[in-house]
Kinemage of the C-alpha trace (Angstrom):
@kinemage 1
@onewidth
@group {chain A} dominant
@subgroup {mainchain}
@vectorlist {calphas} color= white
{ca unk a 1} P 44.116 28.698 -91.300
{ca unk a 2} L 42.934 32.429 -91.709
{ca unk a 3} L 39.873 31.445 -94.024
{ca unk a 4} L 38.878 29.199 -91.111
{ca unk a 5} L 39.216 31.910 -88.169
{ca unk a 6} L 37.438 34.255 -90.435
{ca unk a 7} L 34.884 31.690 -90.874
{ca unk a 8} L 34.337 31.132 -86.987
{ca unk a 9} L 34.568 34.952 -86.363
{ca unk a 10} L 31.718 35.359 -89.048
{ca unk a 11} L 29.773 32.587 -87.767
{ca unk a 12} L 30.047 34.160 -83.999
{ca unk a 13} L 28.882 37.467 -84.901
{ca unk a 14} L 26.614 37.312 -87.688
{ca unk a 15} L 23.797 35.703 -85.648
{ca unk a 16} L 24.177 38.653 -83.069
{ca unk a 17} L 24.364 41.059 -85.748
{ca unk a 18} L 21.107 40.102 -87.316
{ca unk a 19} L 19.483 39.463 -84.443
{ca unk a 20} L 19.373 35.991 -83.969
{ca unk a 21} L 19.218 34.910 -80.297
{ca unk a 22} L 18.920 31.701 -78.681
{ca unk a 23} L 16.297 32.002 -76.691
{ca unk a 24} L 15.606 30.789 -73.046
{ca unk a 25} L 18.859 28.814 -73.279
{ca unk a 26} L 20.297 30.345 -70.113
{ca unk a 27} L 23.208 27.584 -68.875
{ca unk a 28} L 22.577 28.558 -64.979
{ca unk a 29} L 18.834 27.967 -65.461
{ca unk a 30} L 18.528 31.466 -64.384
{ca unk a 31} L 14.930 32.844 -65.324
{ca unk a 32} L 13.843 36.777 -65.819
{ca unk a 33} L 17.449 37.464 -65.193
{ca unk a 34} L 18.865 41.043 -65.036
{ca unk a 35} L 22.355 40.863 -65.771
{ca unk a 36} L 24.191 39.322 -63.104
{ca unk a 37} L 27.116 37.243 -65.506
{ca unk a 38} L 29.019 38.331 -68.703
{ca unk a 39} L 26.722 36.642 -70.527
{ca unk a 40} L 23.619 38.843 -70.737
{ca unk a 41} L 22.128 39.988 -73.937
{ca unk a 42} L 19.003 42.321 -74.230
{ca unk a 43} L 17.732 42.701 -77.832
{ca unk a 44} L 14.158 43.509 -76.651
{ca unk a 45} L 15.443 46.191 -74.466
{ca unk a 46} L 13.006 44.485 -71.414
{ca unk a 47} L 15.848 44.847 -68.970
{ca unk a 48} L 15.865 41.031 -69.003
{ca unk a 49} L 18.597 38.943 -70.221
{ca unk a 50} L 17.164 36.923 -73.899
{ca unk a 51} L 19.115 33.940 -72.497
{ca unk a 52} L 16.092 33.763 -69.630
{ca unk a 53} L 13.118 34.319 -70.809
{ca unk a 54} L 10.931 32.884 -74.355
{ca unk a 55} L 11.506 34.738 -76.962
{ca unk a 56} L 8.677 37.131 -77.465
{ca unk a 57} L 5.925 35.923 -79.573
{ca unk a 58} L 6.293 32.567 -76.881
{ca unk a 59} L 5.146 35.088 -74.254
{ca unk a 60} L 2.270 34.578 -72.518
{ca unk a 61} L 0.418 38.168 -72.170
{ca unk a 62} L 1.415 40.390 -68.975
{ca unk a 63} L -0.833 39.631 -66.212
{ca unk a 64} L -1.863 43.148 -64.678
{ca unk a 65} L -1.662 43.243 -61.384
{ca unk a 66} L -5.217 43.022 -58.888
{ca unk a 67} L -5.468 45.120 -56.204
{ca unk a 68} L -7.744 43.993 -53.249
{ca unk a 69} L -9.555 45.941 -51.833
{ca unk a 70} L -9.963 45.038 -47.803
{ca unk a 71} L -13.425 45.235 -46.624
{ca unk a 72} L -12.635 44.012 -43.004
{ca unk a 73} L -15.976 45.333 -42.048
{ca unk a 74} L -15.490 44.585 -38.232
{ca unk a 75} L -12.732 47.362 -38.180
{ca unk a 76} L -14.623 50.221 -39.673
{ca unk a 77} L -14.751 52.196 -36.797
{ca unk a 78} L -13.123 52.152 -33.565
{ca unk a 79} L -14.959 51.246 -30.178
{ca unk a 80} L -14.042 54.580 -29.036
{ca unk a 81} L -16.207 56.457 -31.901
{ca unk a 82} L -19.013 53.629 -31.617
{ca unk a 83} L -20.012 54.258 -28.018
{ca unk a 84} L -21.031 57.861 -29.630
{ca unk a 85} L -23.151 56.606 -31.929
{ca unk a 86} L -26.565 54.950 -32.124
{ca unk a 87} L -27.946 51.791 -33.177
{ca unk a 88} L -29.473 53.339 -36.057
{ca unk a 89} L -26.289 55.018 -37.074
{ca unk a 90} L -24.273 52.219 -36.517
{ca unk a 91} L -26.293 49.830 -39.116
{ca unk a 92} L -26.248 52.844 -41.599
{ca unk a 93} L -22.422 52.778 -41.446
{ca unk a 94} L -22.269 48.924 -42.193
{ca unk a 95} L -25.083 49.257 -44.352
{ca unk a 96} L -27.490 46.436 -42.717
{ca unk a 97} L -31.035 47.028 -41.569
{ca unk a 98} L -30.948 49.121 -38.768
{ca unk a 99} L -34.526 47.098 -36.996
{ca unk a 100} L -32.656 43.948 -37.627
{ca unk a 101} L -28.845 45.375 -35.935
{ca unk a 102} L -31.506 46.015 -33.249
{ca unk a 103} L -33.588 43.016 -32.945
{ca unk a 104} L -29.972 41.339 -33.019
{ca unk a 105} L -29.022 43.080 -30.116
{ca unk a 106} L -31.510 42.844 -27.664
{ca unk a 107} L -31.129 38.891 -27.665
{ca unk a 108} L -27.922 39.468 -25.691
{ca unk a 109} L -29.662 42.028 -23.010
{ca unk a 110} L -32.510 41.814 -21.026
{ca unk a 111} L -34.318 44.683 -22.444
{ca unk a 112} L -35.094 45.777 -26.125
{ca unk a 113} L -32.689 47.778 -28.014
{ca unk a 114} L -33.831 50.444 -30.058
{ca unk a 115} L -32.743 51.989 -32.963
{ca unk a 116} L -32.386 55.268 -31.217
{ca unk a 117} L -30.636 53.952 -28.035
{ca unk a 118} L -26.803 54.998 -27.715
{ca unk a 119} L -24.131 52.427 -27.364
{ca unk a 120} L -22.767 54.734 -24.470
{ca unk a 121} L -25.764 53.850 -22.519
{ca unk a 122} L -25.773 50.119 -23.662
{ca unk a 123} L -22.565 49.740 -22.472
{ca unk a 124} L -23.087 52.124 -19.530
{ca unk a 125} L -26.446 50.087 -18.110
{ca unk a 126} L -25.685 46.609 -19.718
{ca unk a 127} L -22.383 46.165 -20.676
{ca unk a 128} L -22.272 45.663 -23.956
{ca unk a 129} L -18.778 45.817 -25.406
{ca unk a 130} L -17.939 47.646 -28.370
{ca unk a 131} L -16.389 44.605 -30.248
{ca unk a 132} L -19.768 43.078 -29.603
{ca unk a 133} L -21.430 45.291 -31.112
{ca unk a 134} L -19.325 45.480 -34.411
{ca unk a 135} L -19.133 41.701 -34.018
{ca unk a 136} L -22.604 41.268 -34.731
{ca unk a 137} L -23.088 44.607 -36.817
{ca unk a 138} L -20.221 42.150 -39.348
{ca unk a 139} L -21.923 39.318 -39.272
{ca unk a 140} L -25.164 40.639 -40.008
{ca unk a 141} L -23.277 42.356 -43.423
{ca unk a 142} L -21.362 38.982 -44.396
{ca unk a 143} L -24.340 36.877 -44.038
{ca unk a 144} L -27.808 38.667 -43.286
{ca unk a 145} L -27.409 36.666 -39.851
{ca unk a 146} L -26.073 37.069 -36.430
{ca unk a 147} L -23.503 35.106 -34.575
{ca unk a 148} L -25.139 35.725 -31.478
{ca unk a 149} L -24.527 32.255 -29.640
{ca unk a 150} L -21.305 32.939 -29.674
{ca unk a 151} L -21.914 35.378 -27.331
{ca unk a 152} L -23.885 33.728 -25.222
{ca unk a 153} L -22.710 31.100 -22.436
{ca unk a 154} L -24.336 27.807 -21.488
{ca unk a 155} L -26.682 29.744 -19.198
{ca unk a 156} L -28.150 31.438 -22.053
{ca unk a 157} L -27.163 34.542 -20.849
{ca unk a 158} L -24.392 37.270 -22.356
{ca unk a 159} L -20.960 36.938 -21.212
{ca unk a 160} L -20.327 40.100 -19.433
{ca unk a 161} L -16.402 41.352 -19.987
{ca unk a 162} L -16.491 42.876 -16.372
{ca unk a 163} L -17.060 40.875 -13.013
{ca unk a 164} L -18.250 42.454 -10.272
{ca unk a 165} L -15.584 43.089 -7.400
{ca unk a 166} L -17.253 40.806 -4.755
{ca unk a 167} L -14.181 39.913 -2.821
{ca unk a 168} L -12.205 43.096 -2.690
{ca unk a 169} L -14.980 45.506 -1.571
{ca unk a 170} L -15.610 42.752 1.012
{ca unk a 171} L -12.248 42.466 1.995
{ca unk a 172} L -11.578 46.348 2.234
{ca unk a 173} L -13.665 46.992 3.808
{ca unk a 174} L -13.017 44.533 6.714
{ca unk a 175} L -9.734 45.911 6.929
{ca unk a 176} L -10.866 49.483 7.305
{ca unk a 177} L -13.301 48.110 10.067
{ca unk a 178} L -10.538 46.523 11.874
{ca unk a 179} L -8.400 49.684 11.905
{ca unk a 180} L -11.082 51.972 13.152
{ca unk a 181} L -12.048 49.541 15.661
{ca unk a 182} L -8.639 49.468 17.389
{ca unk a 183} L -8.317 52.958 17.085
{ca unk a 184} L -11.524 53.403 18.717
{ca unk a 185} L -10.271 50.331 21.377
{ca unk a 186} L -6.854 52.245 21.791
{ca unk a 187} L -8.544 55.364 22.781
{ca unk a 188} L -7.301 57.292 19.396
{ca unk a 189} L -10.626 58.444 18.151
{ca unk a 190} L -13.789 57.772 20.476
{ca unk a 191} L -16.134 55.050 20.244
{ca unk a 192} L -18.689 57.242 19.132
{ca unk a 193} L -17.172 58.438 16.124
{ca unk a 194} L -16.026 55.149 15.323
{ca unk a 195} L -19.760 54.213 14.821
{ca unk a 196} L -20.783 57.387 13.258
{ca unk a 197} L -18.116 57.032 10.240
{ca unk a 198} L -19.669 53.579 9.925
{ca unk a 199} L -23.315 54.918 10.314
{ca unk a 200} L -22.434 57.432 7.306
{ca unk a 201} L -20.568 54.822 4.927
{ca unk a 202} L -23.720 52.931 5.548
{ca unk a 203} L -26.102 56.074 4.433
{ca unk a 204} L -23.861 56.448 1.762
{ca unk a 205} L -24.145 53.035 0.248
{ca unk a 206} L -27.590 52.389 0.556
{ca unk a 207} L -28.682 55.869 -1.225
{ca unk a 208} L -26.367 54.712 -3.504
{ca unk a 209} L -27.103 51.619 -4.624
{ca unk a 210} L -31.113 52.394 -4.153
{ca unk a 211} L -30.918 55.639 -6.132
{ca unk a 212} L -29.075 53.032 -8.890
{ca unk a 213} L -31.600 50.563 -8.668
{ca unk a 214} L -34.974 52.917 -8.928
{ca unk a 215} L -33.140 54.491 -12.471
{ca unk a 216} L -32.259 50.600 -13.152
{ca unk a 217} L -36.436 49.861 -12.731
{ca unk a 218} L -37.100 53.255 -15.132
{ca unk a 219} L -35.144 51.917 -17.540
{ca unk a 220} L -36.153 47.964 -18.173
{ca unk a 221} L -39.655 48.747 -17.556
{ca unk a 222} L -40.440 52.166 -19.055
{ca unk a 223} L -37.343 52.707 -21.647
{ca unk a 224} L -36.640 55.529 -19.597
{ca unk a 225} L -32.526 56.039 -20.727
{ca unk a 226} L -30.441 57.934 -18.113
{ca unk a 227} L -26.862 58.788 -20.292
{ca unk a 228} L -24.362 57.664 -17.417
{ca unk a 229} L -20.524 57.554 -18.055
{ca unk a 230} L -20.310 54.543 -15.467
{ca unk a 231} L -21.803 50.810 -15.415
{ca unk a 232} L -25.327 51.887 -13.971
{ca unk a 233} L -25.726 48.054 -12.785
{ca unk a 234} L -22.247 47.252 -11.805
{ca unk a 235} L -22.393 50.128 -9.302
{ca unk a 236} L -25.793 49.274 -8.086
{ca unk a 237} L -24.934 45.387 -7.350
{ca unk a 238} L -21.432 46.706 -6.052
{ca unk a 239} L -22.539 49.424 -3.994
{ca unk a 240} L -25.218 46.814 -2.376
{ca unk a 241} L -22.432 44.330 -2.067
{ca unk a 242} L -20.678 47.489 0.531
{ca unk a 243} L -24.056 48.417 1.629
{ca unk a 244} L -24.250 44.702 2.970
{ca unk a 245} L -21.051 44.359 4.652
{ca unk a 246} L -21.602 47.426 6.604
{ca unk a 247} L -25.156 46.517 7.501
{ca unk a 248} L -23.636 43.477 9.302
{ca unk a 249} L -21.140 45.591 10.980
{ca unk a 250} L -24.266 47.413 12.715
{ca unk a 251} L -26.338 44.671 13.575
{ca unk a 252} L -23.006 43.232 15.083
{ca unk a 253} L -23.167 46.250 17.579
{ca unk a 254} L -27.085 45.608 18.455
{ca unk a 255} L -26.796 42.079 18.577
{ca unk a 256} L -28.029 41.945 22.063
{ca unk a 257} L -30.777 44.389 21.409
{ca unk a 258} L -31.947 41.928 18.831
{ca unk a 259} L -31.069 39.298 21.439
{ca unk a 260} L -33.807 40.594 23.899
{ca unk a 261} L -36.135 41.269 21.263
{ca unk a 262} L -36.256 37.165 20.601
{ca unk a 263} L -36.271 36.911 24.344
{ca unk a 264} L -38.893 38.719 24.701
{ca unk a 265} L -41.425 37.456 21.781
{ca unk a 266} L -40.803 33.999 23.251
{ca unk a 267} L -41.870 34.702 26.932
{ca unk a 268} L -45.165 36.392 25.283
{ca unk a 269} L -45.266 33.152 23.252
{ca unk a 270} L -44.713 31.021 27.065
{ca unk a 271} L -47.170 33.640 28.228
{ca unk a 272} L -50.418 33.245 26.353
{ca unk a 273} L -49.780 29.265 26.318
C-alpha cells in the first residue's frame, strides 16, 4: 500500500518538478488567464496561467500594437482662428493648392475669391461659414476635388446659414409706429415730433442701407475689400427692408398730397383733349 502512494506521489510531482506542463488544458476553458482558481501554474513566468495558453514554441509571434494616427483634416483649426486667416494661408495649412482652394470657393459666391482675400471679410460680405470653408479646404486634400454641390441648393445658389429678419423688423417696427401714434393722438408728445422721430429713423435707414450698398458695388465690381466685423449684405437688405416700412409710413401721411397730384395730371389730361 505505501509503494503504491509513493508511486502516485512520485507520479504527481515529478512532471511539475521537471517541468512538464499540460498545456492549454484549462478545464473552465478559461484563455490568457491570470490566476483567478487554485489551479494556476506559471512556468514561463508570463503572468499567465500554462493551463490557458499554447505552450510556447505553439505561440504565434506578439502582434505589436498600431497606433493611428488621426488625420481628421476638417478639424485642424477652429472656425474661430480661420476667419483670421486667408485663403492662401488656409490651403498652406491643409496643404492643397492655394489657386485651386480659391477657384473652389468662388463657385459658392458671386464674386471671385482670391488667394489674398480674408475669410473675415468672406464671411463678413458673403456669408461664408467657417465649416464651409474647411469643408471644402478637406475635400480638396482627400480627393483633389470639391464637394461643392453639396453646398449648393436646387437654385444653384449657396445656402446661406443666416436669413434675413424680414418679419420682425417689419413687425417692430409697426408696433413702435402704433405707440407713437397714440401718444401723439393722446396729446403725450405732439404731432410734430411724432413725425420728426419718424422723419429721422427714415434718414437713418436709408444712409444706411445706401452707404452699405455703394461699398457692396466697390466690392463685386472693383475687388475693392472693406474689413467689416458685421454681414455687409445682411445689413444692407435689412436696413432697406426698415428703410421701406418707414417710407410707407410717410407717404401714408401725404397720401392726399399725392391724391391731388393724380387729380390734377388728369384734369390737364381732360384739358388738352
Amino acid at each position: 500500500m505505501k509503494k503504491i502512494f509513493t508511486l502516485l506521489l512520485i507520479a504527481l510531482f515529478v512532471p511539475a518538478l521537471s517541468g512538464a506542463v499540460e498545456w492549454n488544458s484549462c478545464d473552465e476553458a478559461d484563455h490568457n488567464c491570470s490566476g483567478d482558481c487554485g489551479a494556476f501554474i506559471d512556468t514561463d513566468n508570463d503572468g499567465i496561467c500554462d493551463y490557458s495558453q499554447p505552450a510556447p514554441e505553439d505561440r504565434l509571434p506578439p502582434v505589436e500594437p498600431v497606433t493611428i494616427e488621426s488625420d481628421d483634416t476638417h478639424d485642424i483649426i477652429t472656425g474661430k482662428d480661420l476667419k483670421t486667416k486667408t485663403v492662401q494661408e488656409i490651403a498652406e495649412l491643409y496643404g492643397i493648392s492655394a489657386e485651386k482652394y480659391a477657384e473652389e470657393l468662388s463657385k459658392l459666391i458671386p464674386v471671385e475669391v482670391r488667394i489674398t482675400d480674408s475669410f473675415q471679410v468672406l464671411h463678413d460680405n458673403f456669408e461664408m461659414e467657417p465649416n464651409v470653408a474647411k469643408g471644402i479646404a478637406a475635400s480638396i486634400k482627400a480627393t483633389g476635388e470639391a464637394d461643392v454641390d453639396s453646398y449648393i441648393d436646387n437654385t444653384g445658389t449657396y445656402e446661406f446659414s443666416e436669413k434675413y429678419m424680414f418679419i420682425p423688423i417689419v413687425t417692430i417696427l409697426i408696433i413702435l409706429y402704433a405707440i407713437s401714434y397714440t401718444f401723439s393722438r393722446k396729446g403725450k408728445i405732439s404731432i410734430v415730433n411724432h413725425r420728426k422721430l419718424w422723419n429721422i429713423l427714415l434718414t437713418i435707414t436709408f444712409i444706411v442701407s445706401c452707404g452699405l450698398g455703394v461699398l457692396l458695388v466697390l466690392k463685386v465690381n472693383y475687388g475693392i475689400v472693406f474689413p467689416m466685423y458685421a454681414n455687409m449684405l445682411k445689413l444692407h437688405v435689412e436696413f432697406g427692408t426698415a428703410m421701406t416700412i418707414v417710407a410707407i409710413f410717410h407717404i401714408l401721411w401725404h397720401l392726399t398730397y399725392y391724391k391731388n397730384i393724380l387729380k390734377f395730371r388728369q384734369k390737364e389730361k381732360d384739358r388738352t383733349t
